[in-house]
C-alpha positions in Angstrom: 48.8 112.6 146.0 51.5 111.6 144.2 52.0 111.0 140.6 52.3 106.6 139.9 55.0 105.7 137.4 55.0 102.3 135.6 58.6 101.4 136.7 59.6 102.7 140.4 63.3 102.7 141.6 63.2 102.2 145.5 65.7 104.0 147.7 67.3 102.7 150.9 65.7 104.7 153.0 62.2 103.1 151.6 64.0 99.2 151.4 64.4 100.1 155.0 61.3 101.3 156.1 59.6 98.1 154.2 62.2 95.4 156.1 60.9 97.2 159.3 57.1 97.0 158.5 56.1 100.7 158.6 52.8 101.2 157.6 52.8 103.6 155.2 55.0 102.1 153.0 53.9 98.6 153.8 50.8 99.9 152.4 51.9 101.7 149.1 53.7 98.7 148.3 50.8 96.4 148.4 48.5 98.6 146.6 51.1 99.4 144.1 53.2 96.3 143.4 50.6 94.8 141.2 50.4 98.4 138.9 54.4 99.2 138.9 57.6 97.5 137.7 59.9 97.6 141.2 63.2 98.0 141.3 66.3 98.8 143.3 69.8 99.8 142.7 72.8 97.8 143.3 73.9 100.7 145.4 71.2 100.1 147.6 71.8 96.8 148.0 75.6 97.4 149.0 74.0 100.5 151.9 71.4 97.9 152.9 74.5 94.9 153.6 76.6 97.7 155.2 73.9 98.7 157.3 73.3 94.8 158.4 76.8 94.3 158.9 76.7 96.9 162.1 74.4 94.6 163.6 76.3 91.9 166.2 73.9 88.9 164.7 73.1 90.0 161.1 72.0 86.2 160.0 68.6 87.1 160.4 68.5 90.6 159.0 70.1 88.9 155.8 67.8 86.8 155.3 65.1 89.6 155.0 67.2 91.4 152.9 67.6 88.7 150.7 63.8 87.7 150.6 63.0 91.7 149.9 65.5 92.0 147.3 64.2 88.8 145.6 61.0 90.5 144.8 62.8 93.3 142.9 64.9 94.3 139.9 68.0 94.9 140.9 69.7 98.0 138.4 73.0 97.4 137.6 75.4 100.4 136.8 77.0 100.5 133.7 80.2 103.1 132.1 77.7 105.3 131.0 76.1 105.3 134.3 79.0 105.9 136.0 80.0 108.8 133.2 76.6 110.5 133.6 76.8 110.8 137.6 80.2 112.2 137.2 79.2 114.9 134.8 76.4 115.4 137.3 79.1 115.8 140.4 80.8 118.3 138.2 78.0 120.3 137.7 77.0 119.8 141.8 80.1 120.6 142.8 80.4 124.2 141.3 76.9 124.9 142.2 77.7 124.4 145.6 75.2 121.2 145.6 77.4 118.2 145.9 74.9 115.3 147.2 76.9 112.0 148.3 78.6 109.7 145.6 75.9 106.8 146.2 73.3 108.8 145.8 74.5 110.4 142.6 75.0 106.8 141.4 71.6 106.3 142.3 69.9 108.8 140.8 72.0 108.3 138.1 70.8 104.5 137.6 67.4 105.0 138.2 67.3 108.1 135.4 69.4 106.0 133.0 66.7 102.8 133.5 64.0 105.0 132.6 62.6 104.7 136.7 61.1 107.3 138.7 63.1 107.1 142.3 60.5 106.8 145.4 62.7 108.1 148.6 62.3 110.1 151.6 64.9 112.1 150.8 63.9 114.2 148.0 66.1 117.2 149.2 69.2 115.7 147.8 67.9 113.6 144.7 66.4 116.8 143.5 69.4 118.0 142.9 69.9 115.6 139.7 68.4 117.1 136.7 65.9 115.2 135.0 65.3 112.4 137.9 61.9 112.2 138.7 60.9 111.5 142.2 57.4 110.0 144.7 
């Protein structure tokens, strides 16, 4: 089971998987929304309209998107942001590790907010020292 945090940064991957109703995280998000602060970066929001924008009629999907990301904090970044995910590519990148820019502004948002990151793709975000992740 995992750990609850008080304030939980959602990841694209999970924005996704709510906008097409699959159970599992339909149901954490109901039996969590009520105990946790939710949030999302504004780097997901610009992979959520990139991935709408592939779509021939994306009127609809935007509407979703828009009604999802009402119900949210949206986490801005910020120059220290932006400074501490650099340090962390730096430090990726002679490891060997280097994870993709947006998630490293991700991670980087959610760590500096103070959120715990809830994504299915804990293999990369792991990678960013001191992020906690569900």
């Amino acid at each position: 089971m995992e750990k609850l945090e008080d304030s939980v940064c959602l990841d694209t991957d999970i924005l996704i998987d709510l906008l097409r109703n699959k159970q599992e995280v339909v149901k954490w998000i109901n039996e969590n929304q009520e105990k946790v602060t939710l949030a999302t970066t504004i780097i997901n929001v610009f992979e959520l309209y990139c991935g709408i924008y592939n779509y021939e009629f994306p009127e609809k999907k935007i509407e979703a998107v828009e009604e999802l990301l009402s119900t949210l904090i949206i986490l801005d970044l910020s120059l220290d942001i932006v400074q501490n995910a650099s340090k962390e590519y730096g430090k990726l990148r002679k490891e060997g590790q280097l994870i993709g820019n947006e998630d490293l502004l991700i991670g980087a948002t959610a760590f500096s907010a103070g959120f715990v990151l809830k994504t299915n793709n804990k293999k990369h975000f792991e990678r960013i020292k001191g992020l906690k992740l569900i």
